[in-house]
Structures are given as C-alpha cells and as structure tokens.
N, C-alpha and C positions, 0 to 999 in steps of 0.2 A: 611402516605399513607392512603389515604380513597376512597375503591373502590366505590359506590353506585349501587346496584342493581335493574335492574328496568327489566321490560316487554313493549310488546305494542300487541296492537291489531290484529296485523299479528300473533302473537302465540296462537290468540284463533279463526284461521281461519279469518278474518277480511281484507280484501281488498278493500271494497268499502263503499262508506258512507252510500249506502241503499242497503240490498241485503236479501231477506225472506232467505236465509240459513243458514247466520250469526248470533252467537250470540245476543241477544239485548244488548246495551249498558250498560245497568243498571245490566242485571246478568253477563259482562264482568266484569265491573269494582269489582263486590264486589266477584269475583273468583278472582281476581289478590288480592285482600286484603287476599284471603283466603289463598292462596298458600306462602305468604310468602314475597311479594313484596312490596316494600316501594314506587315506581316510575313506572310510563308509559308513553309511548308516547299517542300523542294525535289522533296518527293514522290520515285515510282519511277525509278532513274537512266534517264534517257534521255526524261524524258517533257518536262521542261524543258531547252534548252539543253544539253548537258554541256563545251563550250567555255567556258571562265571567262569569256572576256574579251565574249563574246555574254550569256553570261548575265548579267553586272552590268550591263550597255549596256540590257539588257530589263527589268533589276529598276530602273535610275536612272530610267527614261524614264518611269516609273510611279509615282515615290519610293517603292519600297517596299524591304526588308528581308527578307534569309534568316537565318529563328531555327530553323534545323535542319535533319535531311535525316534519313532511315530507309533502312533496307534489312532484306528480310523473307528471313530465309535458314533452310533445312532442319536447322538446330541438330543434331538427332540422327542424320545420316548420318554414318559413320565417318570421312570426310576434309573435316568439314565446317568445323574452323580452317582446315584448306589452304585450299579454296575461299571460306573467308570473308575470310582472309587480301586474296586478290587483287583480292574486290569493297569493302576498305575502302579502301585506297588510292586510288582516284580522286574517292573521296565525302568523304576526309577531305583531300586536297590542296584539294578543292573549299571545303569548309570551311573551309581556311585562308587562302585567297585571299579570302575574301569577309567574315571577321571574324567567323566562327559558330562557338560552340563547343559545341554539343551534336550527338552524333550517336546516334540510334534506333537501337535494334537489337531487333528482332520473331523472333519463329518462325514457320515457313511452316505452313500451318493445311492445302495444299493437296496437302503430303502425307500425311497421317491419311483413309485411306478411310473410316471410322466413328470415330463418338466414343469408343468403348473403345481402337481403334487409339492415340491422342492422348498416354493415360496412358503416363507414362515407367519403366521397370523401375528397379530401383536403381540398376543397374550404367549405364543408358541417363543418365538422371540428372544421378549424377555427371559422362559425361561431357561432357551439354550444359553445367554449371555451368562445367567448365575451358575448356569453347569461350568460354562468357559472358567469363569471369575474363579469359582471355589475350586476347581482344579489345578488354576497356577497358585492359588494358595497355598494346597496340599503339596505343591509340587516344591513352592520355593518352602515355604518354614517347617514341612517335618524332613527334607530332602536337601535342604540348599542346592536344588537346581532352577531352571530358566524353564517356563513355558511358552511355547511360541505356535500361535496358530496359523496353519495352511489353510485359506481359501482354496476351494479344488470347484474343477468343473463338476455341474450334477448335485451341488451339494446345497443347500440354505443358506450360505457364505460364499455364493461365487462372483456375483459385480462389481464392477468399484462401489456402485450405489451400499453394497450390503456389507463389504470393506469396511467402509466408510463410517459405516452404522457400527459395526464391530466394535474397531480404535474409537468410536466414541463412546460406546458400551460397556467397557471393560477398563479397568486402570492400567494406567500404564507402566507401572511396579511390577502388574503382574499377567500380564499377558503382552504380550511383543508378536511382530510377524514371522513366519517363514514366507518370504515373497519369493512366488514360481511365476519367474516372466511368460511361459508357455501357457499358463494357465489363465491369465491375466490377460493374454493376448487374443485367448479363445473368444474372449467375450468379444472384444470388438474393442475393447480398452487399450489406451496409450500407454504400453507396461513402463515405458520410460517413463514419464511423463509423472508418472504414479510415484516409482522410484526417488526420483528427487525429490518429488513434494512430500514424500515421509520417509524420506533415509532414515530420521530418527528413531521409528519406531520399527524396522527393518536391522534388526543383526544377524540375518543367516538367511543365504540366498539358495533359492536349487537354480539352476543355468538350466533352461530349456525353451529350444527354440520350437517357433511355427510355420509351418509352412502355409504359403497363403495361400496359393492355386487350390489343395485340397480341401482349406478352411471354407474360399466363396463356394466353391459345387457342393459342399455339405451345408453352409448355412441356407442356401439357394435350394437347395432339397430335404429340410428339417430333415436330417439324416441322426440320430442318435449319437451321443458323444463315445459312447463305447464302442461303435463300430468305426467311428470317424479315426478313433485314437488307431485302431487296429486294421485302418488303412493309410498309417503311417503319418498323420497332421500333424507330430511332432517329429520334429527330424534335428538335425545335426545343426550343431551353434554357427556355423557358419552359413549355412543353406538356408535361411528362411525370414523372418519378415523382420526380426529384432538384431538391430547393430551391436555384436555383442563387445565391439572394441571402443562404444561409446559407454556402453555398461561398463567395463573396466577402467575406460581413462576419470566416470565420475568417481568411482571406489579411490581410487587412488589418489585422486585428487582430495577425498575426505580424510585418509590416512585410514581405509577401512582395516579393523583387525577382527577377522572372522574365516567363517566358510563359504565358500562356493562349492555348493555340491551339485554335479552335474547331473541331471536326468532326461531318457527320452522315452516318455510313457510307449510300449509297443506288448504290452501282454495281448496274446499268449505269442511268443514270437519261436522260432526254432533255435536251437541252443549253440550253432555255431554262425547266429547272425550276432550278439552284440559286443564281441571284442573288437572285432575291427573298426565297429562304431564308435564304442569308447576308447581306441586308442586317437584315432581320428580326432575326436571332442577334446580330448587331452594334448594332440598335438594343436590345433584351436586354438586353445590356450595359451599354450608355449610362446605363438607364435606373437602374443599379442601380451607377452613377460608376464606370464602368471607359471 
C-alpha cells in the first residue's frame, strides 16, 4: 500500500488562473515544498506555468510531483464537448509530458444563478453525461490518461442522489470519481458511508474536512455556498465533522495505491494564512502514518 500525498492550489486560496489576491505561483509552489508535500495539482490552466518545459524545471527545483490537473467547464451549455474538447488538449498533453495520468473534470458552479437554477432537466442531463462519457473517451484513447469527475457544491453533480445518477450514467472504463469528503459532507451526506459503498469506483481522494457549527447556521440561514466557503466551513482534517483516521484505516485496509490530495476551499484568503494550515493538515496526516 502506497498512499501518496499531495496538495493543490485550491488550499492556498487558488481558484483562478489570474487573480491579485491569490498567492503568486512561485511562493505557492515552494510553501507546498515547505509544508511537507511531495505532489500538487496543477490547478486552473494558466496559474502555474503552462510551458512544460518551465513547469518541470519549477516542480524539479522543489522535488516535487504533478498527481493531476482539473478543469471546471459549463457541462450543460449546448456546445460544451466543442469547447471542452479544445480546453483538454493542452491539459492533457501537459499530463503526458510530465507522467500524470488523472485529469479532473468539474462543473462550473458559476453559471447557476440560484440553487434551483443547478438542477439538470432530464433532457439537460442526459446531455451533460454524453459531454462526461466522450470526454473520458478523448481522454483515455487519444491520451492514455484517466478521467475522473468532482462532484462540487453549486454544481448539477452535487448529492449523493445526482452521484449516484452520474456512476450509473457513465461507464465505468471511462469515467471514475475524484471523491471530496468536504463536499460530500456539505450536503448533509454520510461521506463515509458513500466512500465504502464505492471504493471501487473512487481512485483519487482530495482530503477536506467540514466544520459543522458553521455548516448548521449557514444551512439554518440559506446562506449561499460561496460566502459559507469564505467564512471558513472547510477547515482542517482534524477539526470538523469527518473522522479522517477512520478514512485512512479503511484505505489501508484495501491496500489503496493512489492520492490523497489535501484541500481546504477558503478563496479569496490572505497569502500568509495557508502554510501554516497546510503544514498543520500534513502534520494530520503524519500522525495517523501517511
């Protein structure tokens, strides 16, 4: 069993490729060396490098490792294989130069103006799954990589209910999970509980926990999930509602061989709050033999 531990740029505040609030790239990367991490995601295209040959020269100088790369695209607009089509190709060439084979694939949360807006018609649906399907197609046989979809809060894919719908929508050759226990917990879902019952189709975890005091007074005040994130409902793998040492004794007990990559959603945050956080999450870890 070989868990690998990594981070990504979402845990040092990090949601868009160019944003003056966000850390700069260059003091991300070598806080994530600092804290303890061996791997990151590659985060939003453009926020790291997108020059291969800069980006490994920036990941070696640091030892560290790309266990993956995401991209958050509008699933349910009518020509959204086209336009997805043309943002996987440079993310998945990227991944193959650098010996990574999982690529994320998310729904954009920020086109949904209200929560009822989110909910997919049947007709709508279906045709995010065929967008899903024919992108881990493109992904596995012109690429020989993995595609694995994030349920996210905000997004058309966020209950277990719509989970659920997903893994039975899609094959399972070619679409597999990224399961975010934080996100999963948002809803009111037993993230464990879930976890067991599809380890199978689960090879790449993000670690993120919930805090639950902040979770009842936001769900108790339809408080929007952007502002909820950004008064801190994800917090520290230790501090919040998921046993993350019963998460690890079941990995291990499977002989899991993958990643855990740590996250704690808190954009826009100030740039010298998330080292301490991620050494913290990393020590977490340690402590519980990862």
């Amino acid at each position: 069993m070989t868990i690998q531990i990594g981070t990504a740029p979402d845990a040092w505040g990090v949601w868009y490729a160019e944003d003056p609030r966000q850390t700069p790239w260059e003091r991300y990367l070598d806080e994530v060396a600092q804290a303890g991490y061996g791997w990151t995601e590659l985060g939003p295209w453009g926020y790291l490098p997108t020059d291969r040959s800069r980006l490994a020269e920036a990941l070696a100088a640091r030892h560290l490792g790309l266990c993956g790369a995401a991209v958050v695209h509008p699933l349910a607009e009518a020509n959204a294989l086209e336009t997805l089509r043309a943002r996987l190709r440079p993310l998945c060439e990227t991944l193959v130069a650098t010996g990574t084979p999982w690529l994320l694939l998310m729904d954009d949360s920020d086109v949904y103006p209200t929560r009822q807006g989110r909910i997919a018609s049947p007709e709508t649906w279906r045709h995010m799954m065929g967008v899903i399907t024919e992108a881990g197609r493109v992904v596995a046989q012109d690429h020989g990589l993995r595609l694995l979809f994030h349920p996210h809060v905000g997004t058309a894919v966020e209950t277990e209910e719509e989970i659920l719908r997903l893994l039975a929508d899609t094959p399972e050759d070619l679409v597999a999970l990224c399961y975010d226990f934080g996100h999963h917990a948002y809803t009111g879902a037993d993230a464990l509980a879930f976890m067991r019952a599809h380890a199978d189709r689960i090879p790449y975890y993000h670690f993120k926990n919930l805090d639950g005091s902040i979770h009842a007074r936001a769900m108790e005040a339809a408080t929007p999930f952007m502002e909820v994130f950004q008064n801190g409902v994800m917090c520290e793998l230790d501090r919040g509602v998921i046993d993350f040492a019963e998460v690890v004794a079941f990995l291990k007990a499977r002989n899991f061989e993958g990643f855990a990559v740590v996250e704690q959603d808190m954009y826009p945050c100030p740039p010298e709050k998330p080292l301490p956080i991620a050494r913290h999450n990393r020590e977490a870890l340690r402590r519980l033999g990862l």
